[in-house]
C-alpha positions in Angstrom: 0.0 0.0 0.0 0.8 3.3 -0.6 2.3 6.0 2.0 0.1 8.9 2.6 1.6 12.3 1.4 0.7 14.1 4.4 -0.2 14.2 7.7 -3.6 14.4 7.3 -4.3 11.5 5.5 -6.9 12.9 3.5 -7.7 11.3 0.2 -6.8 13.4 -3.2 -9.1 13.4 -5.9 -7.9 12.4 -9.3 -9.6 13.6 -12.3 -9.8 10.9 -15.1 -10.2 11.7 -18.7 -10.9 9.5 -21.2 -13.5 8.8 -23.8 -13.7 4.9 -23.2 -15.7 4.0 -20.4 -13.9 1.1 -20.2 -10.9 2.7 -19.7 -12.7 5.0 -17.0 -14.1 2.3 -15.3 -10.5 0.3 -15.5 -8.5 3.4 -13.6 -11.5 4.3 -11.4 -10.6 0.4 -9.9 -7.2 0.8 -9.7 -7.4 3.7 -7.9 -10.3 4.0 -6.0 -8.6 2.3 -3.2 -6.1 5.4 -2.6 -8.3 8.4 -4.2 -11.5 9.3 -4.7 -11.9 9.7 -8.5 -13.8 12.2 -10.4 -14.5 11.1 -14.3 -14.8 13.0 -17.4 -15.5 11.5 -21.2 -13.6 14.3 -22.5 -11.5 17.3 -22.5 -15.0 20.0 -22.7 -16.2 18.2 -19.6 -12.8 18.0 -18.1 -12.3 21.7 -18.4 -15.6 22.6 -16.9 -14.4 20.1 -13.6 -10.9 21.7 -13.3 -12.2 25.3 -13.1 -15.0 24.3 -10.6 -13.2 22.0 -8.6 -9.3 22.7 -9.4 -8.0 23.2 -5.8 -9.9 19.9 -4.7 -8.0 17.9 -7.4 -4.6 16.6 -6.9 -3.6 15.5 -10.5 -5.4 14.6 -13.9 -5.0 11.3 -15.6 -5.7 12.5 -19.3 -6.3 10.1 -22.9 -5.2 12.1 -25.9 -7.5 11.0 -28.6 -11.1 12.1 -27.5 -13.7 14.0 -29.4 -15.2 17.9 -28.3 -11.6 18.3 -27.1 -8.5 16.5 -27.1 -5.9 15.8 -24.5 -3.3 18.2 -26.0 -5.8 21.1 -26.5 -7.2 20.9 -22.7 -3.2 20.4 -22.0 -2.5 24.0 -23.9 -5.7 24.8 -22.0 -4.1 24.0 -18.6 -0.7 25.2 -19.0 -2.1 28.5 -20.1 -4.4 29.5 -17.2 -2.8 30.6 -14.1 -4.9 28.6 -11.5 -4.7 25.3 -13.6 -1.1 25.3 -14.8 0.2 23.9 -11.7 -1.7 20.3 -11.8 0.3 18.0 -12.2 -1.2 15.6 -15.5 -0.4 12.3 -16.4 -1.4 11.4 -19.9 -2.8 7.5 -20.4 -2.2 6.3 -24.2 -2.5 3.7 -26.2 -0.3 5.0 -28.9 3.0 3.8 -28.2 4.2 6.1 -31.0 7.2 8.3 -29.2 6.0 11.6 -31.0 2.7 11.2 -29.5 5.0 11.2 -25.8 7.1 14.0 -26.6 4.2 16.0 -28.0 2.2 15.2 -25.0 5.3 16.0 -22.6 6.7 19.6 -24.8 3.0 20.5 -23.9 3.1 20.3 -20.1 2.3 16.4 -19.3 4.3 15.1 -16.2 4.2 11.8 -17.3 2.8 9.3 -20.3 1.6 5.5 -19.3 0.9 3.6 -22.1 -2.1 1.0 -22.6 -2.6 -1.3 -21.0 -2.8 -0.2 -17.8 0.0 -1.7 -15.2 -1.9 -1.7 -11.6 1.5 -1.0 -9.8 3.0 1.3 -12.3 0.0 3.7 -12.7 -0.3 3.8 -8.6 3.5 4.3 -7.9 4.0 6.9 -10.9 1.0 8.5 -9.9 1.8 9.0 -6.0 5.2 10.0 -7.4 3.6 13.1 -9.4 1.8 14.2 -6.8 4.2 13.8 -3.9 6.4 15.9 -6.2 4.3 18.8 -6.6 3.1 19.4 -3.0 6.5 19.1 -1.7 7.1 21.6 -4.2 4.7 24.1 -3.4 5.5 23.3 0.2 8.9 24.2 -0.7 7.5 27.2 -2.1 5.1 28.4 0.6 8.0 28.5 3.2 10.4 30.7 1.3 7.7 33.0 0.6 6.0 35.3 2.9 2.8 34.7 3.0 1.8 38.4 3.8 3.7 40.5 1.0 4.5 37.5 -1.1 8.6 38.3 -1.3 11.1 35.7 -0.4 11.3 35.0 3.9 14.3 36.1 5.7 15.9 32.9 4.7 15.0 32.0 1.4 16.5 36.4 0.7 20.2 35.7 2.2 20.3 32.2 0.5 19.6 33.9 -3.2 22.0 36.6 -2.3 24.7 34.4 -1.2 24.1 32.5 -4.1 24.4 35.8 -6.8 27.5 37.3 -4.7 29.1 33.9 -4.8 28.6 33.8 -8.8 30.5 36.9 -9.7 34.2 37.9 -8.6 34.7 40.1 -5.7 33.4 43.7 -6.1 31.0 42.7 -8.6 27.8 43.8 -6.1 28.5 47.0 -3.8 26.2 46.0 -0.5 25.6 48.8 2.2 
């Protein structure tokens, strides 16, 4: 089983798109054990979910080849709105064609898993993803003042002993 990321233990939601309920149905077991799942049949309906629900979902499991919307353009979608560019997206395939992984990857994917579906791999790439962001933005949320939204204290004399330690002496005049 997997860890919990947090000390809460509360269960993420995972958003999965895909126009096969099959394929739906398929993920929704895999995972339903760990998450609570949300399901879309494609990228229109998607959409709508992530910008009613977008802080309650922890990642999006997205198939490329849907109709209304693909995968790549509710990807372009994503990575070009502010409050949705930061969830993390895994895209599921079943076209093992590499250009269809590095298109899906150049856009803003964090991950591709092909078809069929491998219980252990989905779970553990998954968990991965998502682990990565929040200790990310937990990474983020501590060297950041939360009231004026600068670098703290700490986070300020790391990146200035970082810049002064980049350039020869005399380079930066402090006072």
């Amino acid at each position: 089983m997997l860890q919990t990321l947090n000390a809460k233990n509360t269960r993420r939601s995972i958003l999965v798109v895909d126009d096969d309920g099959i394929s739906r149905k398929l993920l929704n077991t895999i995972l339903r054990d760990e998450y609570d799942v949300i399901e879309a049949c494609d990228g229109k309906e998607a959409l709508e979910l992530l910008q009613n629900m977008h802080e309650d979902i922890s990642a999006v499991m997205l198939d490329i080849f849907m109709p209304q919307m693909n995968g790549y353009e509710l990807l372009e979608r994503m990575r070009s709105d502010e409050q949705l560019s930061q969830t993390p997206v895994i895209v599921i395939t079943g076209d093992i064609d590499k250009d269809t992984e590095i298109k899906a990857l150049s856009l803003g994917a964090n991950d591709v898993v092909t078809k069929p579906y491998n219980r252990d791999i989905i779970k553990h790439r998954l968990w991965n993803t998502i682990n990565f962001r929040e200790t990310a933005a937990l990474v983020n949320a501590v060297r950041t003042d939360a009231l004026t939204g600068l670098l703290s204290r700490i986070a300020f004399f790391e990146k200035v002993s970082q810049m002064v330690s980049e350039h020869e002496a005399g380079y930066y005049v402090i006072g």
